[in-house]
N, C-alpha and C positions, 0 to 999 in steps of 0.2 A: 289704334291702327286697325284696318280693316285687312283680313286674309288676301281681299288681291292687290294690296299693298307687297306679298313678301314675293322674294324669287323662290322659283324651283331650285330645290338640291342640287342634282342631277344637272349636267350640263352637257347632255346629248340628250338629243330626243329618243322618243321610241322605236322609231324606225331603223336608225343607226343600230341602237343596241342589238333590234334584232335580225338585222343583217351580218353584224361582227360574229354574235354569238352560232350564227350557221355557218358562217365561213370557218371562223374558230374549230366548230366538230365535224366539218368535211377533210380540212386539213388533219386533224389531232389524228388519224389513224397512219397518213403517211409519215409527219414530222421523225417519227422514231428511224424510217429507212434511208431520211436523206441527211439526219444529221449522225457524225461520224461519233464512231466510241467513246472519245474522248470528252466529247460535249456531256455532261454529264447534272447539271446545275439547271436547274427547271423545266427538267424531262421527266415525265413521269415515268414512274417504273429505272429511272435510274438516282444515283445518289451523288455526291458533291463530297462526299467522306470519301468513297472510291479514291479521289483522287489526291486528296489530303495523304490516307494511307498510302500512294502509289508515291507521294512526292516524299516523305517521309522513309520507305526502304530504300528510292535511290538516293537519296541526303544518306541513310546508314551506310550502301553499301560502296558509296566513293572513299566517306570516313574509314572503313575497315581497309580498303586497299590500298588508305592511304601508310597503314600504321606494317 
């Protein structure tokens, strides 16, 4: 088989990519002010544990007022 026998990887061109990836870091400094605290799972600078722990002391503290 000859090399221009095979397809490219990559299934956007380059032009795409490099228009996404600029809109991507113009947006990335606002994303944190417009999404609310709660949002927490593929925000940078926040965690998904956060919320795990948060859903886990009110699961404890329903069970304690229930006893």
């Amino acid at each position: 088989m000859t090399p221009d026998r095979f397809r490219p990887i990559a299934l956007c061109n380059v032009v795409y990519k490099i228009i996404s990836k600029i809109i991507a870091n113009r947006l990335k400094p606002l994303l944190p002010t417009l999404m609310s605290e709660e949002k927490t799972g593929y925000v940078e600078g926040r965690q998904i544990l956060n919320n795990i722990i948060q859903a886990h002391e009110v699961v404890h503290s329903l069970i304690s007022k229930r006893k």
